[in-house]
N, C-alpha and C positions, 0 to 999 in steps of 0.2 A: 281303556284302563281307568279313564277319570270316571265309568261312572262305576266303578267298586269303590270306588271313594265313602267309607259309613257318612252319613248325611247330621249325623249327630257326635258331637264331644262326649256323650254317655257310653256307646257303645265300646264294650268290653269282649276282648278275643285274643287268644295268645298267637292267632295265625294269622285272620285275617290283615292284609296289608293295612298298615297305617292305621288300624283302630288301637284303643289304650290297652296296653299291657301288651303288645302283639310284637312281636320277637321279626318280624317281616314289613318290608316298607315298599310304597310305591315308584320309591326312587330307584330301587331293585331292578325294576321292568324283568319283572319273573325268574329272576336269578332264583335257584336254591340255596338259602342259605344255609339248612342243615347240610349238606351232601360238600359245599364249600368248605365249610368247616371240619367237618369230618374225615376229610382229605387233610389239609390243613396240617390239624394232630396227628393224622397216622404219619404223614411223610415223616414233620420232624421225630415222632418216637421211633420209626426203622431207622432214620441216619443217629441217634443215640447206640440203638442196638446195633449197628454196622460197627461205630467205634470202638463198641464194647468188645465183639469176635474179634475185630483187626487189634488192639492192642495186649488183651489178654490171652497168657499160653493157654494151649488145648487143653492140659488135665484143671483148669480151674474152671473152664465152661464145661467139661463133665461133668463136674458137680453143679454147676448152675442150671436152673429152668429157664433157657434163655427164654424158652418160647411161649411157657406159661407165664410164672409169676412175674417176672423183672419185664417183659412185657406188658403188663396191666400195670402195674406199678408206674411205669415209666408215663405209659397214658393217662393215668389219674392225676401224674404230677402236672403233666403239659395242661390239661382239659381243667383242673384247678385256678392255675397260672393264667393262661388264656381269660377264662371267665372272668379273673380278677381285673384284669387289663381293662376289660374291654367294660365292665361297667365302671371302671374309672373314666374312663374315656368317655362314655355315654352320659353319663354325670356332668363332666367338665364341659361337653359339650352342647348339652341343653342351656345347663344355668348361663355359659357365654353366649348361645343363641336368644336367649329370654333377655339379657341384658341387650342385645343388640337391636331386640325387636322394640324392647322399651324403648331403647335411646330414639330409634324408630320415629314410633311413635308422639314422643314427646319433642321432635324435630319438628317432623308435621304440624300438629298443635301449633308450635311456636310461630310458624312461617303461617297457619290461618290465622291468630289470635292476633300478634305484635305484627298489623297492616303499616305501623309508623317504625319498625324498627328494622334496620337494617338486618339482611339472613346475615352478613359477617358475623354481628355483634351479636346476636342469638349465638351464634355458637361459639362465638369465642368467651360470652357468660358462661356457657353451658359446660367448654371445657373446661374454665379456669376453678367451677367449682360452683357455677348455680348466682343468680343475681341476686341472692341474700349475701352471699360471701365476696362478691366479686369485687377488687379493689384496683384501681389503675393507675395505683402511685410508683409500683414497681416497674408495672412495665412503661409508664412512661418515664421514667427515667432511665432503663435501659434506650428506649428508644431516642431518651434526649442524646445519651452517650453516645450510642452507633451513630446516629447523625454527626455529633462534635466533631467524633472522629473521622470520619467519613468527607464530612466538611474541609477538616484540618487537612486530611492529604488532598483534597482536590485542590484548595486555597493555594498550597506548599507549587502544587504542578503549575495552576495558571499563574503564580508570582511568578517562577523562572520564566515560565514562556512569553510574559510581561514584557520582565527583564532582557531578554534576549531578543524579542522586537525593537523594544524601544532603542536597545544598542546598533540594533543595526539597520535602525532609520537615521538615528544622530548621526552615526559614523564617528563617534567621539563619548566622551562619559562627562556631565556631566551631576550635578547635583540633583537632578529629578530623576535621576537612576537609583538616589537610595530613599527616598521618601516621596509616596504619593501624594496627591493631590489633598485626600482626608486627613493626612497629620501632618500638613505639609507646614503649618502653624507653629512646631512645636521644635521647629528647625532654630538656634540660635548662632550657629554659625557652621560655615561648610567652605572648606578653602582648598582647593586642588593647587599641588606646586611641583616642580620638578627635583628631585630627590639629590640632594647633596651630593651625594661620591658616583651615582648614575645618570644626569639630568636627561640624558637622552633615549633612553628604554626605562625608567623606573620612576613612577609617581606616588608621591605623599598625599595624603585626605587626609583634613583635619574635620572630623563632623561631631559640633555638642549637640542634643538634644534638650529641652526641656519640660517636664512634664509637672505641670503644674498639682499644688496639695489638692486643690477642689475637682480635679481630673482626677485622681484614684482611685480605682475601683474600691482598691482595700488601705485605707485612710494608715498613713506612717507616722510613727511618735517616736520622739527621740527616746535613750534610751533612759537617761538621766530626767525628761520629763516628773510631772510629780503626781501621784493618785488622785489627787485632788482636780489637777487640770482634765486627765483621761477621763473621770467621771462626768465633769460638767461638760466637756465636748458632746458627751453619750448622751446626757440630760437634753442637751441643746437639739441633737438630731434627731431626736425621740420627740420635743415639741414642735419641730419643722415636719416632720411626718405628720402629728396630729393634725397640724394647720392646717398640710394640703388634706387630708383624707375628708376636713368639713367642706372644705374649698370643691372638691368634689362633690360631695354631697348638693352643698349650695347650688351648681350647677347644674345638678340634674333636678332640684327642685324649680327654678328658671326656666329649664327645657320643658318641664312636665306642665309649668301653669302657664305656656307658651309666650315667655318673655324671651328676651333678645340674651345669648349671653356673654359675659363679663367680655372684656377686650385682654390683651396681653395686660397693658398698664394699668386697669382696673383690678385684675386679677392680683399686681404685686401691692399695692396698695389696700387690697380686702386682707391679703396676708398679715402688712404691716397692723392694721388696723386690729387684728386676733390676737396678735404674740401678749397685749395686756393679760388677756385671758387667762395664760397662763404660767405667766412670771410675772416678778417685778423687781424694783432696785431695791427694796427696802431691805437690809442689808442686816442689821439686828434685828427684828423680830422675829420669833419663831414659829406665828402664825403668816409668815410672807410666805407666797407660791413658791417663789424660790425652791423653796425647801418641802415641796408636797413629794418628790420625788425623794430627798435625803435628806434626813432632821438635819437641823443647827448644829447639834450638838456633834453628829456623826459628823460633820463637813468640819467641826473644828478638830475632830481628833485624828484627823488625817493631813491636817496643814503643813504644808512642807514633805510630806513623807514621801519619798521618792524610792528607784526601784532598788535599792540598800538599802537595809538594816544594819544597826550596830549590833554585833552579838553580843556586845557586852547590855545593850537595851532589848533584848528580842526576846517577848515574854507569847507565848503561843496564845493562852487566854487572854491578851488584849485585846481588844476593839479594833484598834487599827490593825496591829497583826492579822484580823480574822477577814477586814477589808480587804487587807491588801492581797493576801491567798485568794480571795475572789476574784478580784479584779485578775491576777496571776492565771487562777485556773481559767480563764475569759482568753487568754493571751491575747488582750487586746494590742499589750503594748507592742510584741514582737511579728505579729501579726501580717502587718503592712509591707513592712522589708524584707521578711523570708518568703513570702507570696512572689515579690518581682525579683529576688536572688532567683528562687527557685523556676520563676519561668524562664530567665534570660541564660539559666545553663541547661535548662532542658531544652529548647530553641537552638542551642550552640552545638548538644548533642546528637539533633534529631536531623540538623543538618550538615553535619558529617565536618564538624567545624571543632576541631578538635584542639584544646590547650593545656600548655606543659606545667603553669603556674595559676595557680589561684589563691587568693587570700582573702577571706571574709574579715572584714575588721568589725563585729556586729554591734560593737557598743559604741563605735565613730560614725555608726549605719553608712560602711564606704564598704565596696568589692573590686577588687581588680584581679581584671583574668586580663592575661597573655598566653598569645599562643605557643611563644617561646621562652625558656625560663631566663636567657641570655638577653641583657640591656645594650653591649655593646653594638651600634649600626653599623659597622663596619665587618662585624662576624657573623649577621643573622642573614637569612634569605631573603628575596625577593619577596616573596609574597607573604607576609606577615600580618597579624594586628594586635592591637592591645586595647581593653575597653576598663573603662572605669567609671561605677556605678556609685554616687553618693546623693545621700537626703541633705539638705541645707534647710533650715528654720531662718527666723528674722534672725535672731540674735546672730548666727551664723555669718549670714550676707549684711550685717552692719561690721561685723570685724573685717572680712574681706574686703569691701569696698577703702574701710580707712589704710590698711595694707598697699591696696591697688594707690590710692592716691599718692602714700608714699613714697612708692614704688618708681611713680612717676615721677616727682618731683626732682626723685635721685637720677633717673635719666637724664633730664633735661638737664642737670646742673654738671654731670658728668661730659653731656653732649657739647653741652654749649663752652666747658674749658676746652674742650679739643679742638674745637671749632676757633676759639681766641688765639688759640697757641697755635696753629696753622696758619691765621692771619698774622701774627706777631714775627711766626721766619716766614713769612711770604715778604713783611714787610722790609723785613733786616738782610734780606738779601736781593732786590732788589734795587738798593741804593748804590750798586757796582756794575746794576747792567745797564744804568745811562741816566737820559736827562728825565726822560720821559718813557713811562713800560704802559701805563695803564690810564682810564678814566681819571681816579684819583691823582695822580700828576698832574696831568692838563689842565686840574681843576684849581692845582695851589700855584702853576706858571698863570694862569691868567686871573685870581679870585684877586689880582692889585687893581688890575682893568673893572673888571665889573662892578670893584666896589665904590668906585670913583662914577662911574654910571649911576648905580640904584642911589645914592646920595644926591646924582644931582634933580633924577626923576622922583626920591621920594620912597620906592618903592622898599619893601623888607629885602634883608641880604639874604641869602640861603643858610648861612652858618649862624643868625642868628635865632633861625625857623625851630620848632619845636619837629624832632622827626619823628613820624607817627608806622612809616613802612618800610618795613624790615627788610626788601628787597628780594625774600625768598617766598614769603605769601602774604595772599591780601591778607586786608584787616579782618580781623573776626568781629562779627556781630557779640554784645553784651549779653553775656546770660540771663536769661529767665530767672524765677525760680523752680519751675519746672526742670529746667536742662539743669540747674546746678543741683539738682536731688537725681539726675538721672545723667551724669557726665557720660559721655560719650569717647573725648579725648582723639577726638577725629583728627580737628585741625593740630593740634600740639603732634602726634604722630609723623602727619604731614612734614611739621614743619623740622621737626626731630630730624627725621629721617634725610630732608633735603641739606638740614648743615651737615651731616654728616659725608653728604654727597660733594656739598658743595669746600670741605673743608680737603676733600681727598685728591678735587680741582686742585686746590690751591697749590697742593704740596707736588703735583704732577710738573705744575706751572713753574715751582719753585728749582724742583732739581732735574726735570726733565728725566734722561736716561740715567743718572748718577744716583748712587746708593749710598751715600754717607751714613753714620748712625744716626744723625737726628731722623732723617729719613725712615730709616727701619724702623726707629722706636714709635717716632706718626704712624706711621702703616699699621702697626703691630696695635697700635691703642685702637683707632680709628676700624680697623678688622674685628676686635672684642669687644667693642661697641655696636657694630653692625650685629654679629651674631648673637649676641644677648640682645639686645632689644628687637630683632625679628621676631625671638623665640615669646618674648614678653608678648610681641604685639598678637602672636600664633594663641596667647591663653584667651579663655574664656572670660570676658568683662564684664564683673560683678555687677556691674549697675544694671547687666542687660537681663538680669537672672530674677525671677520668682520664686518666694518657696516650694521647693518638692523635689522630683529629681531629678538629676543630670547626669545625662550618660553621655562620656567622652569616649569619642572613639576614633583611635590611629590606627589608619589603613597604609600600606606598603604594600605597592601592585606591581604588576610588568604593563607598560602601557599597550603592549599587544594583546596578551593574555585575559589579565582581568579574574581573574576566579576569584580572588578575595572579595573583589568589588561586586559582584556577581551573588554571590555566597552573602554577602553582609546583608546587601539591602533586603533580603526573606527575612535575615532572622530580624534585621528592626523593625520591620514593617509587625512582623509577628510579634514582637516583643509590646508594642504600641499598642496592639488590637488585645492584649491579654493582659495588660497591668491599667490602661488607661480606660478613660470611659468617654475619651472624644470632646471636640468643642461640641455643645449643642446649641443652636439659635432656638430663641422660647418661641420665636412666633412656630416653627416648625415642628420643635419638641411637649407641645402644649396640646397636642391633637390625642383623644383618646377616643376609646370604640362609646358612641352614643347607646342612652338605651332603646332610643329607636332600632338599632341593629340588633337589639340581641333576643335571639327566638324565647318566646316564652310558651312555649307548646312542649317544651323538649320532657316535662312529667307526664304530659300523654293523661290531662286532666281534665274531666267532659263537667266538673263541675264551674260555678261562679269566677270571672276570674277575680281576685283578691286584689284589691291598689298597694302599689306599692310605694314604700316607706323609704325616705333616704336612711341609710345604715347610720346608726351613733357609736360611738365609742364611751364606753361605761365609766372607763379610766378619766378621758377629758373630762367627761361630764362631774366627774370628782371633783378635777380641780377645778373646774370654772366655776362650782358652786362655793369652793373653799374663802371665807371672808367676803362672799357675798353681803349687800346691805339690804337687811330683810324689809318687806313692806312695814310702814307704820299701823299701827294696828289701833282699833278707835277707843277713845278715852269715853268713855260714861257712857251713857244711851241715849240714844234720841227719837223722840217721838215723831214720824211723819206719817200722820190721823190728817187726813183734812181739817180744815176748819169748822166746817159744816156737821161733818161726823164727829169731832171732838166734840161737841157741845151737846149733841144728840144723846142718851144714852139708851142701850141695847137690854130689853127686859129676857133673861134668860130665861125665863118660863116659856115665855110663847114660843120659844125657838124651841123647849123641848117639846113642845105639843105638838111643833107642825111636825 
C-alpha cells in the first residue's frame, strides 16, 4: 500500500488515497468510505421514519408519502448535516495537526541549534511564550514562595521532633529546650521555679528575650518619633549602602589587577575613610553634602514635626504637610512593629496556640497576648501563658533604669527596718532568759578582761575597730565606671534577701513555738517583703536591656506534661528566624561569590570577549563631585620654545615650497 503513495505534493485526485483534494486516505487500509457513509445516513434516516409510523395515527400517514417525499427530505437533511460536521472537523483537525507539526519542528531546531541550552529551558521559553517574551520574575517568585512554604512546614516538623529528642535525652526541661544554639544570644534571662499554690506537679518559666534595633529585619520607630529623624535614618542607610556597593567594586578591581584583598579591618576603615565623600558636618550651608539628598530648606520645614498635626495648623498645600503624607504613604514609621505583631500572631495561630486576650497598644509599640483573659493564678489552668511584646528606645531605658534604681533603694531601706526591729525584740526579750543566750553576751561578760589585756600589750580593742563586715556577706569590690553605668545589683539582692532570711532566725529564736502579735505582725511584714521583692527580683533588669525588643514570656506547665513548653519553643524560635536578621560575625558574613566563579559564557557569544568594568553608581558620583575643589587652571601663557629654537627664526616660505 506504501507504494500508491503519489510521490509528488502536486498531485491532484478526488479518489486516489492521500493525494490533494481526495476524499480517501491511506490510513483507511481500503475501507470504502463512500458505502460507510451511505449506510451511516440511510440507518439514521429509517430510525427517523420508524418514529415517525410509531408515533403518528394511521389516517395522518395516509396522507403522507412516507416512502417518497419525507424520505428524501429526511436524507438530504442528515447528508447536509453530516457533510457539515465532518468538514468542520477536518478543518479543526489539519490546522491542529499543522500546529503540532510546526511546534515539531521548531522543537527539533531548537534541540540542534541551542547545543549550550538546556532541552528543559527550550521548552519551558517556548511554552511560556518564545524567548523574546520570556520573563522569570513570576515564576521565580512563585517558586521562592512554594519553597518558603514548603520550607516553613518542614522547619515547623524537625523543631518538634528537636524538641521532643532533646526532652527525652535531658530527662528534665531545661533552658536550651526553648532557644537554640543560633539565638541563644539573644536570651536575657530564663528562670524555672516551682509554682506557688502547685510546687510539686506545676512549674513557672520566666523567659525575656532581647532583640536588638541593628538585628531587625524591618527597622522600628517610635510612634511620636519626628519626620525629620525617620528621614535622616533613610539618608544614612542609603549612604552606608553606597559605601559598600564601591567597597565592592574596589575589590573586585584588586581581584581583577591580581592584588591581595582588603582584610576585615582594612575593609572598616576604607569605609570610614568614604563616609567624607558624602556628607559632612557643615551644618548651615546649603551647598553642604548633607543636604545633596534633602535641601536646607526642606529639613527646616519639617523640624520637630512629628506624626501629629494640629488641625487647627493642618493646611494640605504646605510643604511639610505634603512631606509628611510621603513619608506616611512610605509607612515607614509603622512599618517595623506591625511586621513582628503580625509574625508573632501568625506563629501563635499556625501552631495551634490559641489566646483569649489580645491588646495592641500601637502608639506605646507594646502587645500583650494571653492565652486566658482571666489574671487571677489561682482560677486559670495549668497549662497557660502570657507574652508581652514592647520596642524600648534610649530615652526609654534611661527612665526605667532611674525607676529600677529607686526601686531598689526603697527595698533595701524597707528590708533593712525589719531586719533592725527583729534584732531590737530579739534583743528585749532575751534579757529574761539568763546571764548568757548568745555570742554577743560572752562578749560584754568578758570585754573587762580583754580590755585590761590589749592595754597592757598595746594592741587596738575590738570595739574601738572600725567594722567593715556585715556578717551576712563579703565585702564587695568598688565599682568601676563600667559596672556603675551597667549595675547589676547582684550582691545588694544577695544580701537583701539573706537579712530577710536572717531576721525570720531571729524571730524563730525569739518566740520559739509561741504566737504573740508582735510575732504575727514580724511574720506578716517579713512574708510581704519576701514576696514582693522575689517578684521584683523575677523582672527584667533595665541595665541588662539594649534598644529594640523585648518579648516577655510566662509560661505555666505540668511538669509531666509540658505542651506549653513544647509548643512555645517552635513559635520563638520561629518568631526569631522571621523578625531578626541574627548575630552575624564579619569575618564570616564578609564572604561573597568572586568573579572568578561567575560563568561568563552564559550569552552563548562567539564574539571578543569585552573587559569588564567595576559598576558606578550615577547618584554617588553626583554627590562626591558636589563642592569638589576644581583644578587650578593656568594664569597667562608660557612659552616652552627651546632656547636654541627661540632665537632661530622659521622662514615660512620655504616650508610652503617643500
Amino acid at each position: 500500500m506504501a507504494g500508491d503513495l503519489p510521490k509528488s505534493p502536486n498531485v491532484f485526485h478526488p479518489t486516489k488515497p492521500s493525494a490533494v483534494g481526495s476524499r480517501n486516505s491511506l490510513a483507511q487500509e481500503g475501507r470504502d468510505q463512500k458505502s460507510e457513509y451511505d449506510q451511516l445516513i440511510n440507518e439514521e434516516s429509517d430510525k427517523v421514519l420508524n418514529v415517525v409510523r410509531t408515533k403518528l395515527p394511521q389516517e395522518v400517514l395516509n396522507e403522507l408519502d412516507v416512502m417518497g417525499g419525507l424520505k428524501e427530505k429526511v436524507f438530504n437533511y442528515f447528508n447536509q448535516n453530516y457533510q457539515n460536521m465532518f468538514n468542520r472537523y477536518i478543518v479543526t483537525t489539519e490546522d491542529e495537526m499543522v500546529k503540532k507539526v510546526r511546534q515539531f519542528v521548531d522543537k527539533e531546531e531548537t534541540k540542534n541549534l541551542a547545543r549550550y541550552t538546556p532541552k528543559e529551558m527550550a521548552e519551558l521559553l517556548d511554552q511560556v511564550g518564545g524567548a523574546d517574551k520570556f520573563n522569570t520574575g513570576e515564576i521565580e517568585k512563585s517558586i521562592v514562595n512554594m519553597y518558603g512554604h514548603l520550607q516553613g512546614h518542614v522547619q515547623r516538623g524537625v523543631n518538634d521532633l528537636e524538641n521532643e529528642t532533646n526532652s527525652l535525652l535531658r530527662q528534665k526541661t531545661d533552658v536550651g529546650a526553648f532557644i537554640r544554639g543560633e539565638n541563644a544570644y539573644s536570651v536575657v534571662k530564663c528562670s524555672f521555679k516551682d509554682n506557688q499554690f502547685k510546687p510539686k506537679t506545676v512549674t513557672d518559666v520566666k523567659l525575656s528575650i532581647n532583640i536588638l534595633d541593628s538585628e531587625l529585619i524591618s527597622p522600628i520607630f517610635q510612634y511620636q518619633n519626628t519626620v525629620e529623624n525617620i528621614i535622616k535614618d533613610q539618608i544614612s542607610k542609603t549612604i552606608t549602602d553606597m559605601i559598600d556597593r564601591e567597597i565592592e567594586s574596589y575589590q573586585d578591581q584588586l581581584v581583577d589587577e591580581g592584588n591581595e584583598e582588603l582584610s576585615d579591618t582594612e575593609l572598616m576603615f576604607e569605609r570610614i575613610k568614604r563616609v567624607p565623600e558624602f556628607t559632612d558636618d557643615d551644618k548651615d550651608s546649603e551647598d553642604s553634602r548633607r543636604y545633596t539628598f534633602m535641601a536646607k530648606n526642606l529639613v527646616e520645614k519639617i523640624e520637630g514635626l512629628r506624626a501629629e498635626i494640629d488641625p487647627e495648623e493642618f493646611d494640605p498645600q504646605n510643604i511639610r504637610e505634603n512631606i509628611k503624607r510621603i513619608i506616611d504613604i512610605e509607612n515607614i514609621r509603622n512599618r517595623g512593629f506591625n511586621t513582628a505583631v503580625n509574625n508573632l500572631t501568625a506563629i501563635l495561630d499556625t501552631s495551634k496556640m490559641g489566646y483569649q486576650y489580645i491588646e495592641n497598644l500601637k502608639n506605646a509599640r507594646e502587645l500583650i497576648v494571653r492565652e486566658y483573659e482571666d489574671m487571677d493564678p489561682s482560677r486559670l489552668p495549668d497549662e497557660r501563658y502570657q507574652m508581652k511584646l514592647k520596642f524600648y528606645d534610649n530615652g526609654q531605658l534611661e527612665n526605667l533604669r532611674g525607676a529600677y534604681d529607686t526601686q531598689m533603694v526603697e527595698y533595701a531601706r524597707e528590708i533593712t527596718r525589719v531586719y533592725d526591729v527583729a534584732l531590737s525584740v530579739y534583743g528585749d526579750n532575751k534579757k529574761g532568759w539568763g546571764t548568757i543566750n548568745d555570742f554577743d553576751d560572752l562578749n560584754k561578760k568578758m570585754s573587762g578582761k580583754i580590755k585590761k589585756v590589749k592595754e597592757k600589750s598595746g594592741d587596738p580593742i575590738y570595739e574601738e575597730q572600725e567594722k567593715l563586715w556585715n556578717e551576712i556577706l563579703e565585702l564587695k569590690a568598688e565599682d568601676t565606671d563600667v559596672e556603675r553605668l551597667n549595675q547589676t545589683y547582684l550582691y545588694e539582692k544577695d544580701l537583701l534577701k539573706k537579712m530577710l532570711r536572717a531576721g525570720r532566725d531571729k524571730v524563730k529564736m525569739t518566740f520559739g513555738y509561741e504566737n504573740p502579735k508582735i510575732r504575727v505582725e514580724l511574720d506578716k511584714r517579713i512574708d510581704f517583703l519576701e514576696k514582693e521583692f522575689e517578684a521584683f527580683d523575677y523582672q527584667i533588669n533595665p541595665y541588662h536591656i539594649q534598644p529594640g525588643i523585648i518579648l516577655d514570656v510566662d509560661i505555666t506547665s505540668i511538669k509531666r506534661k509540658r505542651f506549653v513548653l513544647n509548643a512555645m519553643a517552635n513559635v520563638l524560635n520561629e518568631f526569631l528566624n522571621g523578625v531578626s536578621k541574627g548575630f552575624q560575625d564579619s569575618a564570616f558574613a564578609s564572604f561573597k561569590r568572586r568573579r572568578s566563579t561567575v560563568r561568563g559564557d552564559i550569552s552563548q557569544s562567539f564574539g571578543a570577549e569585552e573587559p569588564v568594568s567595576p559598576s558606578t553608581n550615577q547618584y554617588a558620583q553626583a554627590i562626591k563631585a558636589k563642592n569638589e575643589t576644581a583644578a587650578p587652571k593656568p594664569k597667562g601663557k608660557a612659552d616652552v620654545t627651546p632656547a636654541k629654537s627661540r632665537k632661530r627664526k622659521v622662514n615660512l616660505d620655504e616650508l610652503s615650497e617643500m
